[in-house]
N, C-alpha and C positions, 0 to 999 in steps of 0.2 A: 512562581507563576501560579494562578488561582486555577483550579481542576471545575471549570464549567459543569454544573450538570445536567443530562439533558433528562427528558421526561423516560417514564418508567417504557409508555407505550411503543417510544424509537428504538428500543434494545432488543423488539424482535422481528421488526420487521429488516430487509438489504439494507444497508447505509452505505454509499459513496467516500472512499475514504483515498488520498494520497501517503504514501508512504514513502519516506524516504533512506538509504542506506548507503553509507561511504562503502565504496570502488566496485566494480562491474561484476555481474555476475553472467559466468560462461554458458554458451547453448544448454550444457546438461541438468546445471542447475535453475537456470531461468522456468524449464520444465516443470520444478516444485511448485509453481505460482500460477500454476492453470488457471484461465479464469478470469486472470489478472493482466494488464499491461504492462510489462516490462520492459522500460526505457533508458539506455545508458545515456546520461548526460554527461556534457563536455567537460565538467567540473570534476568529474571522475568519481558521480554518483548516481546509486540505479532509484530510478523512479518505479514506483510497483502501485500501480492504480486501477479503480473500478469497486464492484460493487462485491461487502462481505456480507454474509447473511444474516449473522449477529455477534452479539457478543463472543459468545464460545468459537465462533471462527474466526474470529479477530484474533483472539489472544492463542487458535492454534500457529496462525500466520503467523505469528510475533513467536512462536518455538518455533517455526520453521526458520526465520529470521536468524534466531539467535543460534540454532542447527550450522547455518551455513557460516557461521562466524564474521558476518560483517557486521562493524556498528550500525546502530539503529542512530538516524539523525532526526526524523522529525514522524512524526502520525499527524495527519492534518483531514478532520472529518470535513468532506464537503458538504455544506449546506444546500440541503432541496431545490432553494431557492437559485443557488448559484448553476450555473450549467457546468456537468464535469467536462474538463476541457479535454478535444480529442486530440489525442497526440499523432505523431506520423511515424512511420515509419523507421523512421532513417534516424539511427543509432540507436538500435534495437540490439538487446544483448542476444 
């Protein structure tokens, strides 16, 4: 799969990003992701989304990620353009 690159000037300013990680993570550790929306999906994967600051806190989330030992399934940056979608509530880890 080809590695899109975006412009120099989008890597410092918040980017909208979805993240996605095979099976749920508990009240204690959802905690690590302040900040972030964490959503357990019914497929028995937690969604962790909103907005990182740059780069360097991207790839701290992605140690933090890789900390709590779930696989990583997908990084999906939201574009400006698209509206980040608000999620609900309800299956919330």
């Amino acid at each position: 799969m080809p590695i899109e690159e975006l412009p120099a000037e989008g890597l410092s300013r918040p980017t909208a990003y979805e993240i996605r990680i095979q099976g749920h993570l508990g009240h204690e550790l959802a905690g690590w992701f302040e900040g972030l929306s964490v959503t357990a999906e019914e497929d028995g994967t937690t969604l962790l989304g909103g907005l990182i600051a740059d780069q360097a806190a991207l790839h701290g989330l992605l140690r933090k990620i890789r900390d709590v030992g779930l696989p990583l399934i997908s990084i999906v940056l939201v574009q400006p353009s698209e509206p980040h979608p608000v999620r609900s509530s309800k299956g919330k880890a």
